[in-house]
Each structure stands twice: as C-alpha cells, then as structure tokens.
N, C-alpha and C positions, 0 to 999 in steps of 0.2 A: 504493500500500500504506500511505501512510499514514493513510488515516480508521480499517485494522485498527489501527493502533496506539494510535489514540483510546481504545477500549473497550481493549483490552489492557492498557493503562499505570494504569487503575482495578484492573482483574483484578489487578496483578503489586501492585497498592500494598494488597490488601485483606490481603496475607499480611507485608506490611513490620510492621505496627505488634507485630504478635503476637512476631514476631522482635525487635524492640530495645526492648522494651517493660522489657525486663531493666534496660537500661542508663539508665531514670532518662527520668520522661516528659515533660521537654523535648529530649531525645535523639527518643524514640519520635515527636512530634509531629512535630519537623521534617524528619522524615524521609518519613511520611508523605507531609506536604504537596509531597514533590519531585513522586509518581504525577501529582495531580489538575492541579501548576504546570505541566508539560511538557505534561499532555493538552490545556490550556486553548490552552498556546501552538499548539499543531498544529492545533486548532478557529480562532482566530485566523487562523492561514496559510493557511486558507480561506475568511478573510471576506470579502477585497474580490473575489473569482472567484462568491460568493455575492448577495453588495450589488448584485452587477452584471446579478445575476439568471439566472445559471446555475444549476446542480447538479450538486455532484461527486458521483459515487457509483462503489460499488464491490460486484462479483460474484464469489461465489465457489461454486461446487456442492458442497452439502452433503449433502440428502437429495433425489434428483429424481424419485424416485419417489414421493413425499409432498409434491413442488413447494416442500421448505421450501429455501430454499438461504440462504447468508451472507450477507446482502446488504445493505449501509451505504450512508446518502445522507448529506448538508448538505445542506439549502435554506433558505430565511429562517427557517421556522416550527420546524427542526432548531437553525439557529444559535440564535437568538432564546433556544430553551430549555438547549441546550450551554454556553452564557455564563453563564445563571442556575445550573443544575448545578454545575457547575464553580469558579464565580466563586465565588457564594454558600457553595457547598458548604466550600470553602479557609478563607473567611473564619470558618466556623462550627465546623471543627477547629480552627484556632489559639483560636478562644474555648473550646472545649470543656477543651483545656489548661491555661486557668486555673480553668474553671468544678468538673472534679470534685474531689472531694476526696482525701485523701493513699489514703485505703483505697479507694478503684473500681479496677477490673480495666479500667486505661485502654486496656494493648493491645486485649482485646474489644473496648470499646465501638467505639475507633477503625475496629478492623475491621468489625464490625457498620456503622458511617459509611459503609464506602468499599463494602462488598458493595452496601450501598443502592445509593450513588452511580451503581454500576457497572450496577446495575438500570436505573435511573433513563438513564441516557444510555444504555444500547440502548434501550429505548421510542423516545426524542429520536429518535436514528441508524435505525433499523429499516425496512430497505426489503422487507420480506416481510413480512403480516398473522400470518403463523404465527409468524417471529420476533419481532414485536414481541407478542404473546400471550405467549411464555415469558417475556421479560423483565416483562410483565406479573404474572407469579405469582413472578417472582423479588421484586419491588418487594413484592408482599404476604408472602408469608417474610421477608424481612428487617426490614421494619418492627414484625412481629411479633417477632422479636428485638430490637429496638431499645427498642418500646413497655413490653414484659416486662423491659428490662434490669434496673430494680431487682426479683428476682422474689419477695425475702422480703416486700414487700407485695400485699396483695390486690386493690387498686384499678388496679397495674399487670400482675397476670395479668389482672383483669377488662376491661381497657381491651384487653389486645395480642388476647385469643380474640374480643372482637368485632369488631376492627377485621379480624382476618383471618376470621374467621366470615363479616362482613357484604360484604369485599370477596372472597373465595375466593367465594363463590357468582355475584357480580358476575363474575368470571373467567370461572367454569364457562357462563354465557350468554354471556358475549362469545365464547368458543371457536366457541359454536354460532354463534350471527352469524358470523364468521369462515369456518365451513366452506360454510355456505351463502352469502356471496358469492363463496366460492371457486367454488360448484358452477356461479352464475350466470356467474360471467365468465371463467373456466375457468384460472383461474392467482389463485396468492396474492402475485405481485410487485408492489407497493405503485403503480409509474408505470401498469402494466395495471389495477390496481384503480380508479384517480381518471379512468384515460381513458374507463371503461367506465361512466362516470354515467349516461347515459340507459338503458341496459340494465338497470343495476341498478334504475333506477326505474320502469322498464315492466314487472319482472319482478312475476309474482304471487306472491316470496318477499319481497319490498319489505317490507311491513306487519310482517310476524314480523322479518326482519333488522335492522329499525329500532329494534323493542321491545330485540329482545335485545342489541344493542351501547349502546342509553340505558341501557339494565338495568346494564352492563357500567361505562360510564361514570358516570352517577349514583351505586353506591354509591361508587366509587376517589372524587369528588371530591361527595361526602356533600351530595349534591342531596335535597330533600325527597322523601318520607318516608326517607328511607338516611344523613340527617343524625347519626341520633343518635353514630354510634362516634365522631367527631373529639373533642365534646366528653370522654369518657371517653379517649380516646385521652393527654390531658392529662398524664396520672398519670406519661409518662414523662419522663425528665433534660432539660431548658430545652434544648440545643444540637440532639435530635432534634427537638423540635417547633420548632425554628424552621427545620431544615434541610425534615424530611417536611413540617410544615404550613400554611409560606407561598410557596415557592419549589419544592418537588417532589412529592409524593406526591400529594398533594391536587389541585395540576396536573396529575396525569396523564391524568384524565379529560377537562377541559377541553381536552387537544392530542391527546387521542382525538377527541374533537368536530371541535376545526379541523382536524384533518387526514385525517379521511373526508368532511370538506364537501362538495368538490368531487363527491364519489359517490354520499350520502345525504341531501344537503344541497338547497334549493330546491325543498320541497313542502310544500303547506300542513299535513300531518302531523308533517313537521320544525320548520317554525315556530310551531304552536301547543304542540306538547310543551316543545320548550327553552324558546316565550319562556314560558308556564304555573308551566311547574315551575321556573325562574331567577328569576321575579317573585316567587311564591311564599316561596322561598327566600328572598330577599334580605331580603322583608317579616319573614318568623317566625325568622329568626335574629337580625337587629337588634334585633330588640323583644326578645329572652332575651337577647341580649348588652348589654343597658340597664337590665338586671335585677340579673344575674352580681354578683356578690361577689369570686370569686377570681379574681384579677389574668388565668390561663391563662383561667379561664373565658369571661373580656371577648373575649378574644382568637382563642378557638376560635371562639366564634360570632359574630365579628366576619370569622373568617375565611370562614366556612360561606356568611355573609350577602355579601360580594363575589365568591365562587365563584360564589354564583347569579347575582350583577349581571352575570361575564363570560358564562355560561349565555345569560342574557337575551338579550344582543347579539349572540350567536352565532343567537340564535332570530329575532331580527329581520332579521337577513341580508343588508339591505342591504350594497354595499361600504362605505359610510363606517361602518355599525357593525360592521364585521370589521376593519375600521381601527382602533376603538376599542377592543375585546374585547382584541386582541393589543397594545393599550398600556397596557392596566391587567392583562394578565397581568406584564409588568416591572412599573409601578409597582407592583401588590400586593407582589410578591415582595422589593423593595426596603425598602418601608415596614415591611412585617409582619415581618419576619427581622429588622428592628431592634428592633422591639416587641419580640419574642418574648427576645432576647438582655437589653432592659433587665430584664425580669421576671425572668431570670436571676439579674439584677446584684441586684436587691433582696430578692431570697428570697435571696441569696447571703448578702450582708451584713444585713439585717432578720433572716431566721427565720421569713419569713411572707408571705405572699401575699395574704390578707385587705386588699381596699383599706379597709375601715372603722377597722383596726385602725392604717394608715399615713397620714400624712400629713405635711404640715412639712417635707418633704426638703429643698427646696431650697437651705438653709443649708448642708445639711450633705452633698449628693452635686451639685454644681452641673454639674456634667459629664454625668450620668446626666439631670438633670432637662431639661438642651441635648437631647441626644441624646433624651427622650421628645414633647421639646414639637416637635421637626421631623418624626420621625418620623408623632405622633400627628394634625400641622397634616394632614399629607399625608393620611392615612387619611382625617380631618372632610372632606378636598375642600377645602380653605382656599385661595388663591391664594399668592404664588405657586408652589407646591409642584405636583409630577406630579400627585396625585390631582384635583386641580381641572382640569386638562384633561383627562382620559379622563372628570370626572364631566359638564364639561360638556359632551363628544358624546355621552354617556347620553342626556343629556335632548333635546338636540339630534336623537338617531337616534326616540327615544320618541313627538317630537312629530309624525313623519311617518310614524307605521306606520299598516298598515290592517287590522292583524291580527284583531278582533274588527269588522270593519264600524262599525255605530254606534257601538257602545262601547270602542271603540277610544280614547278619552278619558281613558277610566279608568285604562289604562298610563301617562303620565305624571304624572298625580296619583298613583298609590300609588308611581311611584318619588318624587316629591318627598316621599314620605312614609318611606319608607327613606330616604334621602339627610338627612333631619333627625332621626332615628336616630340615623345615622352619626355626626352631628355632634353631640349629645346624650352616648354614650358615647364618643366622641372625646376632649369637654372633660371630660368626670369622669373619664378618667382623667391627662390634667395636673393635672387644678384637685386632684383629691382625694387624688394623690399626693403635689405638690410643696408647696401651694399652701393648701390647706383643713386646718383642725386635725383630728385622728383622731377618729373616732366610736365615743368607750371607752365600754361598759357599767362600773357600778359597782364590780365585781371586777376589773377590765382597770386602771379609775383608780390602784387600790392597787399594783400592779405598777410598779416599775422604767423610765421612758420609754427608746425605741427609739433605739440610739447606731449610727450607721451612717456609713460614707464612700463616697466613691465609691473602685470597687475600684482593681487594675493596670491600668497603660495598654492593656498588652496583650489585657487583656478588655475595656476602653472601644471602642479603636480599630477592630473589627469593624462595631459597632453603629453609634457616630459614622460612618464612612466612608459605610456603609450609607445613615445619613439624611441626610447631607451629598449622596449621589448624587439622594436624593427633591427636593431643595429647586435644583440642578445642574438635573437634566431639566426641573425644570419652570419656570426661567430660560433656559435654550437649548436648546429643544427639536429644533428644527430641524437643530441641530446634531450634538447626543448619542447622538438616539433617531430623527430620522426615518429617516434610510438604513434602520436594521436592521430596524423598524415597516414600512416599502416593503417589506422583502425578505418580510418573514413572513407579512404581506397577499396579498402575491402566491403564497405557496405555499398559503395558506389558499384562495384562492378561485380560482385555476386560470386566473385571466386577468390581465390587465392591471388595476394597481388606479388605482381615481382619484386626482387629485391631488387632497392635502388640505392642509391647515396647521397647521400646532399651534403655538400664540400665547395667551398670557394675555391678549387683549384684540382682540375682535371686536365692541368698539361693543354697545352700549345694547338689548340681543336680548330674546327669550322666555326661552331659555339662563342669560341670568345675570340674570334676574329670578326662574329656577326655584330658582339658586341662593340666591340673597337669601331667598326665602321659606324654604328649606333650613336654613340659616343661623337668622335669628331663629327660626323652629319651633324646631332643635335648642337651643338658648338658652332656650327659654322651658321647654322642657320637661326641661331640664336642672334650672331653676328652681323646676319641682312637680315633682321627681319623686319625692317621699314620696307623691305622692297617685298617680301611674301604679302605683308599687307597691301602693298598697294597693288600687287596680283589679283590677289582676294577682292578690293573692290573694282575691280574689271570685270568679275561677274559677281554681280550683287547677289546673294539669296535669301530667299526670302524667309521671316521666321514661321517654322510650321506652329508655332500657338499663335499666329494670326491667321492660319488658312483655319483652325480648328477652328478659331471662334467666329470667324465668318461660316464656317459648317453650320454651328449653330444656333446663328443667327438666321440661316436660312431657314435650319428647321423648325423652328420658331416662326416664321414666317407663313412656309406652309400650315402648319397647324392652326393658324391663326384663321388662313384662308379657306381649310377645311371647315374650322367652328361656325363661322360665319355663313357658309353655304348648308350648311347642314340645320344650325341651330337659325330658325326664321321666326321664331315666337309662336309654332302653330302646335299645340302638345297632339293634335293627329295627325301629324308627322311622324313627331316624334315615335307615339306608338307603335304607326305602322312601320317603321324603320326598326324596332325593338323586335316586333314580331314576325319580320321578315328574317331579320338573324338569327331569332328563336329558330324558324323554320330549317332554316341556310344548316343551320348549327347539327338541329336534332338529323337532319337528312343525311349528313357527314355520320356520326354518329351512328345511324342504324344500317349504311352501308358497310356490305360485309368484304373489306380491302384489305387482303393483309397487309398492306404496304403501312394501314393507319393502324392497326390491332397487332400485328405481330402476331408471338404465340399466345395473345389473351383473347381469348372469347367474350362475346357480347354477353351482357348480363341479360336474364330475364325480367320481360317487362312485367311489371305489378298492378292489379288493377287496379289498388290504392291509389299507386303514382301516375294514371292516365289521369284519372278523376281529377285527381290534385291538378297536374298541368292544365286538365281543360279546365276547370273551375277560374285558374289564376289568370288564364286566356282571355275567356270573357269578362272576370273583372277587369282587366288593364281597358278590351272594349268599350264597355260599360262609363267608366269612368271618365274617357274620352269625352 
C-alpha cells in the first residue's frame, strides 16, 4: 500500500498551502514541501527493489466494467521520472518562495504546483492506459491554471487557452488511440498492453492507433508542427516554467513514447515518424532559439529543440539510443530547471528579460553568473558536463542508422548542425549576459545603468544544486546515473538492455570529431550572427500563435453565423429541428452496420421505453 501513498501525499499536500497560507508564506512553503519530501522518500524505498530490475506495483478494482481499475507501478522509466517530479519539483517551490512577490496569492499558486505535481506523477505511476489518460487531462487543466496565473494580463490568458486548446485536442486523440488498443488487446492494464506488441502491430488498427497517440504525444511535448504553445506558454511566473517546461509537462509526451515502445515501437512507421519529426524539430527550434531576444524565449525553444533530439532517439531505436534518449531526458531536466530559475533570478532583480538590454553581470551577481555558465556548458554539450555524453551517443547512434537507405547520411550532418546551434545560443547567453556590454539603443543610453545583485541564498541554492548535479553526472557517471539509466532502459525497451558506458573519453572517434566540428560551427556562428539575423529577416515567418488564433477567431465566427441562421426566434423551428435529429439519431441507431456496432449487438426495445419516447414526442408537439 505504499506506492497508494505516493500519489496520495501530492493529493493531501495540494490543499496544505491554501490552508496556512494565512500564517505568512514561509510558514505556507515549508509546509508544503513536507507532501512532495515524504513522497520522494517512499519513491526512494523502492529504488534499489527497482535498480535491481523488478517492478513493484499495485491493484486495486475500480471500474471493471470499463477495465479502468487503480493500478500503480515503479519501474526504471517510472523511477527515472518520480525523482525528476518530485526532486525537481521540491527544489522549484522552495525557489518559488522567494521568487513571488509580497502581493501573489502564494497559497494558489502553491497549490496550482502540487495539483500539477500530483498530475504529473500518476502519468509516471499509471499502470492502466485509461488511468494514465485522466491524469493526462489532469496535467492539461492544471497547467492551464498555472500558465493563466497572472490572468490581469493578456499574453498569459493567451498562452494558458492555447496550450490547453493545443494539448486538450492532443488528449481527445490519444483517448481514441487508447480505446482502440484496448479493443485490440482486450484489457487496458498497462503489463497486458506492452506484452501484447506483436498483436498490436499485426492489427489493421496499427496505422490509425499510431497517428492518434503521436497526435496525442506531439502536441503535450510541442513536436513540430504543435511547437508553437511552449513558446507562448512563456508568459507564465519563472518557477512554473521551469517546473512544467524542463522536467514535467513537456516530458510527458516523450515517456508516453518510451513507454508504449515496447507495443508500438519497432516498425518502420514508428521510426520514420519520431526520427522525421525529432530531427525536424530539433533543427527549427535551435535556429529560433539563436534568434530569440527574450531571455524565456532562448529557453523555450531551446527546450522544444532537445524534446525533438530525445524524439529522435527514440525514433532511431536502436538499444544504445534508448540508452541515450532516457539520459538526456535527466540531463535536460537538470540543466534546463537551472536555466529556467537563473532567468528568474535576473528579471527578478534587473526588471527585464531583454538579453540586449543586459549584460556586465558578472561583477555584480557572480553566483548567478556560476550557476549560468555550468548550467548553460551542459546545454552547448561542452565536456565535462552530462550534456556532452548523451550529445555524444546522439551522434554516435546517428552515425549507424539506416533509416532513409542512401540518404541516410544526411541525419548526422543536420544533427551536427543543431548541435552547433546548440552551442551558438548556448555561448550568447553566458557571453551576453555576464560577459559582453549591453546593446542600448540611443534612448536606452540616456537611462539610469542596471544595478542588480545576486538574490537570497535560498533562491540561489535550487539552481546552483541543480547545475552542480549537471557538471557531478557528467564526472561520474557510472556512478550517479548508470544504475537508474539501466533500470529505465530496460523498462523502455522490454528486454535486457546492453551494456554500455558512459565516460568522457573514448579515444580519438567520428563522435568527438562531430563534436569538434559542433563546437567551432557554434563559435563561429556565434561570431556573425548579425549576418544569420539578417538572413533570417529575408524570409520573415510568420508566428504560428497568430495563425492559431486567427483559427479561432474564424471559428468563432462560423459559429456565430451558424447560431444566427438557425436560432430565428420561432420555438417551431426549433422543435422540429430537435425532432428531426431525434429521428436522424434513432435511425442510425437501429441500423444494423457493423461498421457502427462492432461486436455489440443492439439492445432490445422495451415497450416501456416506446411509450416513454412517444409520450415525450408529443409533448415537445404539444407545447409548441
């Protein structure tokens, strides 16, 4: 009974903060963080029963007539993201405490954190496709509150309606995926779903169930074309987007991927969609996040752009690149939540997010500028930091696929071409925060210079920990990160995974000469990048959250024009419009098409229930 108390101890802690929120909000905070400190530990108490490559789980009968029941696992790829939840999550309340200001409604927001959270880890835990679905639309509700927390502005109602606009339809396809692997394999318990891989992939609902759970997954973790909401998503308070946008929400699609692998996984349909649309991705967000101006903005599309690179990996399929996928979903999650917290720290104390407008810090916040340049090393892939060994089994996995036949070449040239992206907006955002004078227009000159410090410890200390973990894994790796990296591998791919290694230094390769070229690219292009920009406005493009809300504004529109035609003031209209669909309705209905019935047969009519309908017939007449 204990994995129910995991999810439990989130649930009881989303109603703590509302409660002592009275008594003064480092009361409210530390109180909080008792829920998610106790659930971590219990997550813990099943690690090494986990590392060892079991699975604990737990049943409980809920709905059996709808095959939904209660049903909570741990296994690697569970732990893996429980730690990050959890761990992450703790570390980004206590920073939120110092981050809002004296007037925010910290109980909410707090709460709004933990309902997440609490999302967020049944997804992780979810050993039924129907439960982890709910908690799927729980994660989209709540981050919709999050996103809208400040709702007196425009930019952050506009960000939270399309992140749940673009994900809530994502949902509604993934339901349907969902019930038709239910139909195929005839139960929605998560270990009967992964055993029943070859069925599902012989079945001729394959092709549709694949669409609609990518559908599903693509928009939750804003894979091309369904990119555009993170960046808008921006507009809300520094502590949720570092919480939802490097370590949870955003992840949620990506451990929808690994963790239907083993059942939709291993066809050349699956590997040209992820590895496609992950390369894709990884290309056309690096190139806008090298663009970006605002501080969030580097950072959203910096994050969109290694979504796709784990995407990728997962598309490639080999076991060494499911090895790699699940060790740059930790190190993303580590790097980026630090990131995300420094930009915090300096719109905190600056006033401003505009990297052009900032620069010079490092005089005068030296702790924040530590805290940027480990974190940001890791992001570039720089050695010795985590991201340089997950970036280089990227290339390592890239250089053995055979996914496009001949042109199969081309995939690791355009990654070494994001990968010097990478490291491109990597170094501008050290160099041109700490390091490079500010780029004032004339009116900006006449202004006042920017007097800033680094903040309380206690908002340092998250971030710092954070990049100190980035720079840690990726000096002992073998140490830190293999076990839970083996455990999560192996739940991702359903077998035995291979032995690998993880080492900064594997001799004089293809690998780190891809690296090298990575490297000086990003450098050089770091060096014109007045001239990439003004490349870039030679072909303008246009923002997709303004095609979306001209979408629907149109549709709006029609509807509008529909009401109007329809609704004329005459209620025997109305009826017989009612009664015509009744008709339309019941005639569908009593047609005997298996295409609409399936294996269900029509029920027997009653003559209760004729009675009933004609009686209700003529009154709606009648009343007319």
């Amino acid at each position: 009974m204990s994995l129910l108390w995991i999810p439990l101890l989130t649930i009881i802690g989303t109603l703590v903060p509302v409660m002592t929120s009275r008594h003064g909000r480092k009361v409210c905070v530390a109180t909080t963080l008792v829920a998610p400190l106790l659930a971590l530990g219990l997550v813990l108490m099943h690690a090494p029963t986990v590392i060892a490559g079991d699975v604990v789980s737990l049943q409980i009968p809920w709905m059996p007539l709808l095959g939904l029941d209660l049903a909570l696992r741990i296994d690697g790829l569970t732990l893996l993201f429980a730690l990050l939840i959890l761990g992450i999550g703790s570390l980004i309340l206590l920073y939120a405490g110092y981050y809002l200001s004296a007037a925010e409604d910290d109980g909410r927001f707090l709460s709004y954190m933990m309902l997440f959270m609490t999302a967020m880890l049944g997804i992780a835990m979810a050993d039924n496709l129907l439960l982890l679905w709910l908690f799927w639309e729980l994660t989209s509700i709540s981050s919709f509150l999050l996103i809208g927390f400040w709702g007196h502005r425009s930019d952050a109602r506009r960000g939270a309606r399309m992140a749940l606009t673009v994900t809530g339809a994502g949902g509604l396809a993934l339901l349907a995926g969902i019930l038709l692997i239910g139909q195929v394999v005839g139960s929605f318990a998560m270990s009967d779903v992964l055993a029943a891989g070859d069925a599902i992939r012989a079945s001729a609902h394959y092709p549709l169930i694949l669409v609609l759970v990518l559908f599903g997954a693509f928009t939750k973790s804003a894979q091309f074309p369904f990119h555009f909401w993170l960046p808008h998503a921006m507009a809300a308070p520094t502590p949720v987007s570092a919480f939802l946008h490097s370590a949870t929400m955003v992840k949620a699609g990506v451990f929808l991927m690994a963790r239907l692998n083993p059942a939709l996984g291993d066809t050349a349909l699956w590997a040209v969609a992820l590895s496609l649309v992950g390369l894709a991705t990884m290309l056309y967000a690096a190139w806008f996040a090298l663009l970006e101006r605002d501080l969030k903005g580097i950072l959203a599309f910096s994050t969109v752009s290694h979504l796709g690179l784990i995407t990728l990996l997962l598309g490639l399929g080999s076991p060494l690149a499911i090895v790699a996928a699940v060790f740059h979903i930790l190190n993303h999650a580590t790097f980026k939540a630090a990131l995300f917290m420094m930009v915090g720290i300096i719109d905190h104390e600056t006033g401003t997010r505009d990297i052009d407008r900032l620069g010079a810090l490092w005089s005068m916040m030296p702790l924040t500028g530590t805290m940027t340049i480990l974190a940001g090393s890791a992001m570039a892939g720089f050695p010795p930091f985590n991201g340089f060994l997950s970036k280089e089994m990227l290339f390592e996995e890239s250089l053995i696929n055979n996914l496009l036949g001949a042109l199969s070449v081309v995939i690791p040239l355009l990654v070494v071409v994001a990968a010097m992206l990478s490291v491109a907006y990597s170094l501008r955002l050290i160099y041109s925060l700490f390091f490079a004078e500010p780029k004032l227009t004339r009116e900006q000159k006449s202004q006042p210079p920017i007097k800033a410090h680094d903040p309380a410890h206690g908002m340092l200390a998250p971030g710092l920990f954070l990049a100190a973990v980035s720079l840690l894994v990726g000096l002992f790796p073998m140490t830190l990160a293999a076990p839970l990296i083996n455990a999560a591998s192996l739940a991702v791919q359903g077998e035995t995974t291979p032995m690998f290694t993880l080492a900064l230094w594997h001799g004089i390769n293809t690998p780190l000469l891809m690296s090298l070229a990575a490297v000086a690219g990003g450098i050089l292009v770091l060096r014109h990048q007045r001239y990439f920009a003004g490349l870039a406005a030679l072909f303008p493009s246009r923002d997709a959250g303004i095609i979306f809300e001209a979408g629907i504004q149109r549709a709006i529109k029609i509807t509008l024009w529909l009401t109007l035609r329809l609704e004329n003031g005459s209620l025997q209209r109305y009826q017989a419009l009612l009664i015509l669909c009744a008709l339309v309705m019941t005639a569908i209905g009593l047609t005997r098409l298996e295409s609409l019935t399936g294996e269900l047969g029509l029920q027997p009519l009653d003559g209760m229930m004729i009675l009933g309908a004609g009686l209700m017939i003529f009154g709606a007449i009648g009343s007319a």
